[in-house]
The first five atom37 places (N, CA, C, CB, O) and aatype in JSON, in Angstrom:
{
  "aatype": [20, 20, 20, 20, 20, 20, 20, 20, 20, 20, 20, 20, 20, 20, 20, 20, 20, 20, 20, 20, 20, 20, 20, 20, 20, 20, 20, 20, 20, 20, 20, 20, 20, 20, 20, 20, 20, 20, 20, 20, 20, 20, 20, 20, 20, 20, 20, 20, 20, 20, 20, 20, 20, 20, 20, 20, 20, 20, 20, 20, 20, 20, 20, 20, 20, 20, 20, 20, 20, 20],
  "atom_mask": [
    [1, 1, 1, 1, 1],
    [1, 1, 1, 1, 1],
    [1, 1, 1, 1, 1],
    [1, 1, 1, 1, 1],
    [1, 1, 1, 1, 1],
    [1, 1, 1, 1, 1],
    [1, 1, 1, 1, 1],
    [1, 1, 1, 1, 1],
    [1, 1, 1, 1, 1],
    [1, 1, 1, 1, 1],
    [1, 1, 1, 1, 1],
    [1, 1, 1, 1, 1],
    [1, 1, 1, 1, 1],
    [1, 1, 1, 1, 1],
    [1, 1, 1, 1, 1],
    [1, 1, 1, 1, 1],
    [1, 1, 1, 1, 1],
    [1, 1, 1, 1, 1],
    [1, 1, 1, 1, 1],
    [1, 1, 1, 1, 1],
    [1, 1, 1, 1, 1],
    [1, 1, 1, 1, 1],
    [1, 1, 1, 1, 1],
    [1, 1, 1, 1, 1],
    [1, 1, 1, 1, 1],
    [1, 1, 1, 1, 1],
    [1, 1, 1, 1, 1],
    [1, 1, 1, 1, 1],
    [1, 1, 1, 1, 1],
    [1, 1, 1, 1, 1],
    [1, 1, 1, 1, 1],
    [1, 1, 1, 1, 1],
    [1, 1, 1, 1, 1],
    [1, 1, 1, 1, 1],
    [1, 1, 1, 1, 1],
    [1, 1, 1, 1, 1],
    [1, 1, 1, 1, 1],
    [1, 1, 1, 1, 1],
    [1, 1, 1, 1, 1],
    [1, 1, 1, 1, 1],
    [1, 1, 1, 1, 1],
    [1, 1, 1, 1, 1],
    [1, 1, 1, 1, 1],
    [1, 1, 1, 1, 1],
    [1, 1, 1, 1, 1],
    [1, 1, 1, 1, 1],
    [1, 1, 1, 1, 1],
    [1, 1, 1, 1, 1],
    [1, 1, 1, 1, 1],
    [1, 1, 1, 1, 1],
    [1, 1, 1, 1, 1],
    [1, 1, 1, 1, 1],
    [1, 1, 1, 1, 1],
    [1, 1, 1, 1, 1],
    [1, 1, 1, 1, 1],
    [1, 1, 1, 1, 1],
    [1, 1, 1, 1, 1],
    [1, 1, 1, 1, 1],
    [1, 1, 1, 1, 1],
    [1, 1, 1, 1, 1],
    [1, 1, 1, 1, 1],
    [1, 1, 1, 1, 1],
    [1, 1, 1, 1, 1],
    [1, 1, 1, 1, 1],
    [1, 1, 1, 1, 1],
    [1, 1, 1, 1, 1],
    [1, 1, 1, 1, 1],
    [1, 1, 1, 1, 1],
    [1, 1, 1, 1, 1],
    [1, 1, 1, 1, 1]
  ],
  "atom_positions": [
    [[1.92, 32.87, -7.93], [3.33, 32.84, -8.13], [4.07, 32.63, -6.82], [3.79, 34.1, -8.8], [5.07, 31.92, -6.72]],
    [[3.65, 33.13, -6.07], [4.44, 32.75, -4.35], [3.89, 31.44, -4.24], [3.91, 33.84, -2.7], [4.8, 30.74, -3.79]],
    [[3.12, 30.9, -4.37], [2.9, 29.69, -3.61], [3.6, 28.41, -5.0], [0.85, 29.56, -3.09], [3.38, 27.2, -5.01]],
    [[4.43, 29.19, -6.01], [5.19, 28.61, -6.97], [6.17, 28.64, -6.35], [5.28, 29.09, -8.19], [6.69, 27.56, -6.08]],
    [[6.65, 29.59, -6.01], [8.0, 30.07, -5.18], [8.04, 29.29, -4.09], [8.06, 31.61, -4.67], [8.65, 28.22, -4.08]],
    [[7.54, 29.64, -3.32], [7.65, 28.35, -1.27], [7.83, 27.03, -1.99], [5.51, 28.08, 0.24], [8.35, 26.2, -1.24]],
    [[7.47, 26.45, -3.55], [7.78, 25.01, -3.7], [8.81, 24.93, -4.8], [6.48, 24.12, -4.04], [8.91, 24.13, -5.74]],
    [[9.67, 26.11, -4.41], [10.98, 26.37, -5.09], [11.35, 26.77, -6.54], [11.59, 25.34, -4.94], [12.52, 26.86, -6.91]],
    [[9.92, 27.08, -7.62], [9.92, 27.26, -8.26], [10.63, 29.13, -8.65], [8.87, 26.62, -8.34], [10.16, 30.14, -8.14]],
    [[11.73, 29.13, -9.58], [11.96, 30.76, -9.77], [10.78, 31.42, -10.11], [12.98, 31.14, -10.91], [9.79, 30.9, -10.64]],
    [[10.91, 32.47, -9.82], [9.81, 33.66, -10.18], [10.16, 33.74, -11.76], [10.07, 35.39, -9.25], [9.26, 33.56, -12.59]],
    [[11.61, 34.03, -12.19], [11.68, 34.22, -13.81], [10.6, 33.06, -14.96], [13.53, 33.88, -14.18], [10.11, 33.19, -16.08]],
    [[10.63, 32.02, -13.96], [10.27, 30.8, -14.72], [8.68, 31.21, -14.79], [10.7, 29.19, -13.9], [8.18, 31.38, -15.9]],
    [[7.84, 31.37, -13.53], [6.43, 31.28, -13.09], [6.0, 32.62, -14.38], [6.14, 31.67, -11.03], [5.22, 32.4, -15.3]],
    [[6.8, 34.15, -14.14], [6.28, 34.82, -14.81], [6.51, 34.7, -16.61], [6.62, 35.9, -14.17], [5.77, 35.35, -17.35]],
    [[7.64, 33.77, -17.17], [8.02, 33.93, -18.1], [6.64, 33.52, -19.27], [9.33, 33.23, -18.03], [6.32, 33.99, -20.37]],
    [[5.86, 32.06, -18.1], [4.94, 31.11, -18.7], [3.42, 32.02, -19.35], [4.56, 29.9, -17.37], [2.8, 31.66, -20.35]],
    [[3.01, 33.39, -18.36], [2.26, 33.78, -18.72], [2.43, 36.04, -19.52], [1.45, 33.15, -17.47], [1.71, 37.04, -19.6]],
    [[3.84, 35.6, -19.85], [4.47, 36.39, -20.39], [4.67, 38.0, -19.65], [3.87, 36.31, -21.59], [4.38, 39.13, -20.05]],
    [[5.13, 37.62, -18.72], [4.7, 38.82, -17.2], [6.14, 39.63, -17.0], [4.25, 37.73, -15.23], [7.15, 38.93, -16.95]],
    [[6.2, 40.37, -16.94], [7.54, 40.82, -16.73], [7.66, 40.99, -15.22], [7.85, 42.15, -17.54], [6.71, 41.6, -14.73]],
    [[9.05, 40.4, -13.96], [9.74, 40.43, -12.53], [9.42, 41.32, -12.49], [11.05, 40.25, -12.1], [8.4, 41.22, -11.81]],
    [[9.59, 42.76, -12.87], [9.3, 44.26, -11.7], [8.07, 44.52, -11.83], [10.1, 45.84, -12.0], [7.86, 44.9, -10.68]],
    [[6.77, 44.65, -12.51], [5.51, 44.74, -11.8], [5.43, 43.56, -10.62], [4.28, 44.6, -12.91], [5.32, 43.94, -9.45]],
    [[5.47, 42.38, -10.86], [5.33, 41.35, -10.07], [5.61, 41.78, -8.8], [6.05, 40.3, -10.44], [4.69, 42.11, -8.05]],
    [[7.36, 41.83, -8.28], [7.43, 42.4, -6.95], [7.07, 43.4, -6.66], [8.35, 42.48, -6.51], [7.05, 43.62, -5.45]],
    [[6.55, 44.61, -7.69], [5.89, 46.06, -6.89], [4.73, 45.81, -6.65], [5.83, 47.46, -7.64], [4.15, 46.58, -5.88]],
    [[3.96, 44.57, -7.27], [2.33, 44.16, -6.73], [2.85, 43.61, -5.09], [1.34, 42.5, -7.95], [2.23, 44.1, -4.15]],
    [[3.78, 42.78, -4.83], [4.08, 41.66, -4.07], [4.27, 42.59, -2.64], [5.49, 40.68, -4.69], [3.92, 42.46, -1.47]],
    [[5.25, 43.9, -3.64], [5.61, 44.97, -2.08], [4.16, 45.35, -1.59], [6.64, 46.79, -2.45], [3.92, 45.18, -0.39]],
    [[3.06, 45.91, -2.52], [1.82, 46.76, -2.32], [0.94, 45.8, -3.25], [1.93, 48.53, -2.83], [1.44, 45.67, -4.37]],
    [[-0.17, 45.14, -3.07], [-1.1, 44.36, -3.69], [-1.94, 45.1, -4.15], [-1.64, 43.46, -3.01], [-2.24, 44.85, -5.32]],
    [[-2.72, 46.36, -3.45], [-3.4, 47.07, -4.05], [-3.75, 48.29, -3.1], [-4.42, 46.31, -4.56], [-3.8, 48.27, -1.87]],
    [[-4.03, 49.54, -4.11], [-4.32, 50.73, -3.54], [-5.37, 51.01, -2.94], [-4.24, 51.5, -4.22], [-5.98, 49.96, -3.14]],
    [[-6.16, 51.73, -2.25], [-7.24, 52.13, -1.4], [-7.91, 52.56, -2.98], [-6.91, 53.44, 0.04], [-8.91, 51.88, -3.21]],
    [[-7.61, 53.41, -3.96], [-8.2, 53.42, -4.83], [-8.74, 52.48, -5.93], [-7.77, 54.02, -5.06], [-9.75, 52.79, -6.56]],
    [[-7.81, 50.92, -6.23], [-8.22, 50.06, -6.98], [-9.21, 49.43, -6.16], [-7.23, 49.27, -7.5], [-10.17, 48.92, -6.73]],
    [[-9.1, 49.39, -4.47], [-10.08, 48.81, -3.93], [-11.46, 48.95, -4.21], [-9.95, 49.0, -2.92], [-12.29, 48.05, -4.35]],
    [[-11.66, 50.58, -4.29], [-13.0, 50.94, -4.59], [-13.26, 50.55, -5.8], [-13.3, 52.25, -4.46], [-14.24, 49.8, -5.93]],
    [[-12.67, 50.84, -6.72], [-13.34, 50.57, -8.35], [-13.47, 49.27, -7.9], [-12.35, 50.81, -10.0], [-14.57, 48.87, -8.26]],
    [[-12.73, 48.23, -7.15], [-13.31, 46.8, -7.34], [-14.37, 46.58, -6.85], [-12.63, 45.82, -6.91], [-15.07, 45.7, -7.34]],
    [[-14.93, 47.5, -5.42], [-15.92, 47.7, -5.07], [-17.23, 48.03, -5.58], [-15.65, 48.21, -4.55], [-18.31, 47.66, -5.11]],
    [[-17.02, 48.79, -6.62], [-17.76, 49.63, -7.54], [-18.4, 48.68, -8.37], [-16.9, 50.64, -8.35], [-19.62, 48.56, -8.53]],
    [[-17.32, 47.87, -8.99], [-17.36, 46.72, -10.18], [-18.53, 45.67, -9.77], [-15.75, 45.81, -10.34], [-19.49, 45.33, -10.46]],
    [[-18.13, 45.17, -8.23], [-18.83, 44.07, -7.61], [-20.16, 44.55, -7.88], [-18.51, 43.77, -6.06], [-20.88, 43.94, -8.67]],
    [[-20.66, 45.9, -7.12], [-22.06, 46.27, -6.9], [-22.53, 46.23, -8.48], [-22.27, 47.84, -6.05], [-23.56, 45.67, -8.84]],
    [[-21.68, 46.89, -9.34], [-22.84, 46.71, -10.35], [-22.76, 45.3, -11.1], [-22.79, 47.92, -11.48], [-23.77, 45.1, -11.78]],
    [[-21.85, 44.31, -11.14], [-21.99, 43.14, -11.33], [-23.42, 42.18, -10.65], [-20.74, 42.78, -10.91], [-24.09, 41.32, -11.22]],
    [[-23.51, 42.67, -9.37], [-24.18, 42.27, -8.7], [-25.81, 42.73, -8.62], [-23.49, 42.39, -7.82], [-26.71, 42.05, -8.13]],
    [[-25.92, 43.98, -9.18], [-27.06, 44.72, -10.25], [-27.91, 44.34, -10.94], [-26.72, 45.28, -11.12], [-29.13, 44.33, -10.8]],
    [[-26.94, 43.84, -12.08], [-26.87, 43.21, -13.56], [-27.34, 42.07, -13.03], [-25.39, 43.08, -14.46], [-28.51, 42.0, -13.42]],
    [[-27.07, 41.04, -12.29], [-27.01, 39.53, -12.36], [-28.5, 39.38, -11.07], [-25.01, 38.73, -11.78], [-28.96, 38.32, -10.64]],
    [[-28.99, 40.86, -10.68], [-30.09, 40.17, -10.05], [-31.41, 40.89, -10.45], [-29.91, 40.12, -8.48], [-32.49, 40.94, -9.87]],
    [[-30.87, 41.55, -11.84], [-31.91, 42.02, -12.86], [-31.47, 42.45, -13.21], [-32.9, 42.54, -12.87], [-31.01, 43.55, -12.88]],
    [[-31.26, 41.52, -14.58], [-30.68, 41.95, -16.14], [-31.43, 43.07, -17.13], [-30.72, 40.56, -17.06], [-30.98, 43.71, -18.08]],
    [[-32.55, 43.05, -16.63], [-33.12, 44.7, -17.05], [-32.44, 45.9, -17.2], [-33.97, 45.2, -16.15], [-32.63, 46.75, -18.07]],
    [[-31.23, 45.91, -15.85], [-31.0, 46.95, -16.07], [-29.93, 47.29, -17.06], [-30.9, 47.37, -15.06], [-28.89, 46.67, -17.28]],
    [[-30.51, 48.7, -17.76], [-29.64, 48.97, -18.84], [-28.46, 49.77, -18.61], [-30.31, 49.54, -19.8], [-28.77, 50.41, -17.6]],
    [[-27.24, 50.15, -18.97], [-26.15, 51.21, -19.16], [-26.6, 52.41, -18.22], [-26.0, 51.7, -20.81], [-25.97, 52.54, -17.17]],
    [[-27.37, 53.09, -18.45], [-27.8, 54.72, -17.71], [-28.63, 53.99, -16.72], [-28.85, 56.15, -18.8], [-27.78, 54.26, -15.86]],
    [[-29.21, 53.54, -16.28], [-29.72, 52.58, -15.03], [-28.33, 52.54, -14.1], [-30.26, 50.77, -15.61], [-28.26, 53.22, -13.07]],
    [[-27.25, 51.7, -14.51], [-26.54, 51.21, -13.71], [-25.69, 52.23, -13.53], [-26.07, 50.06, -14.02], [-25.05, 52.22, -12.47]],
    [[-25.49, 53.17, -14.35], [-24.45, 54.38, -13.77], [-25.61, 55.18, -12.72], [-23.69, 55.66, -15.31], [-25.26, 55.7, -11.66]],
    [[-26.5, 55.18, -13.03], [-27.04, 56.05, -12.13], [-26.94, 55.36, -10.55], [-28.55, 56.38, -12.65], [-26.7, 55.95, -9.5]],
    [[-27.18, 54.13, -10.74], [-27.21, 53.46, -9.21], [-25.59, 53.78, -8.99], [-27.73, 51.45, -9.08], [-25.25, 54.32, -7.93]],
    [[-24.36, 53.36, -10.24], [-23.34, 53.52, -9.18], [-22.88, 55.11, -8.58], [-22.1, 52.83, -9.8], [-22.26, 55.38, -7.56]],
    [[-23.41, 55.96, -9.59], [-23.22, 57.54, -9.42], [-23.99, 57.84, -7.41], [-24.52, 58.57, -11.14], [-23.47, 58.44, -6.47]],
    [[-25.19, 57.19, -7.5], [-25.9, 57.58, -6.06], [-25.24, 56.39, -5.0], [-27.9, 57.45, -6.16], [-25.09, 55.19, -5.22]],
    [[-24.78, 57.49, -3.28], [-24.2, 56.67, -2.44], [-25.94, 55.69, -1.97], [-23.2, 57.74, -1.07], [-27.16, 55.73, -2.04]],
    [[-24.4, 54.71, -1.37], [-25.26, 53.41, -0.51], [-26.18, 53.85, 0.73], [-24.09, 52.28, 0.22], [-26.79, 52.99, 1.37]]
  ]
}
């Protein structure tokens, strides 16, 4: 959406298309993300990354790897 915006496009317009409502938008724009969403994305990656280099592993497998530190 900013790089809609720098080529003059309104924000009302950019968010209207994928049905987004202006005030989350600029409170992402003020703060993109928390130290806490970071980790769960962190979290997400490793066990994505789990899964996709042995699909063996099942549900209680992969919580257990994400439950134990690195």
């Amino acid at each position: 959406m900013s790089e809609l915006a720098a080529e003059g496009i309104p924000v009302v317009v950019t968010c209207r298309v994928p049905k987004l409502a202006r005030q989350p938008y600029y409170r992402w724009l003020a703060d993109p993300s928390t130290p806490g969403e970071l980790e769960r994305a962190h979290r997400a990656n490793a066990l994505f990354d789990a899964y996709r280099d042995d699909p063996e592993f099942g549900k209680r497998l992969l919580s257990t790897k994400l439950a134990t530190p690195a």
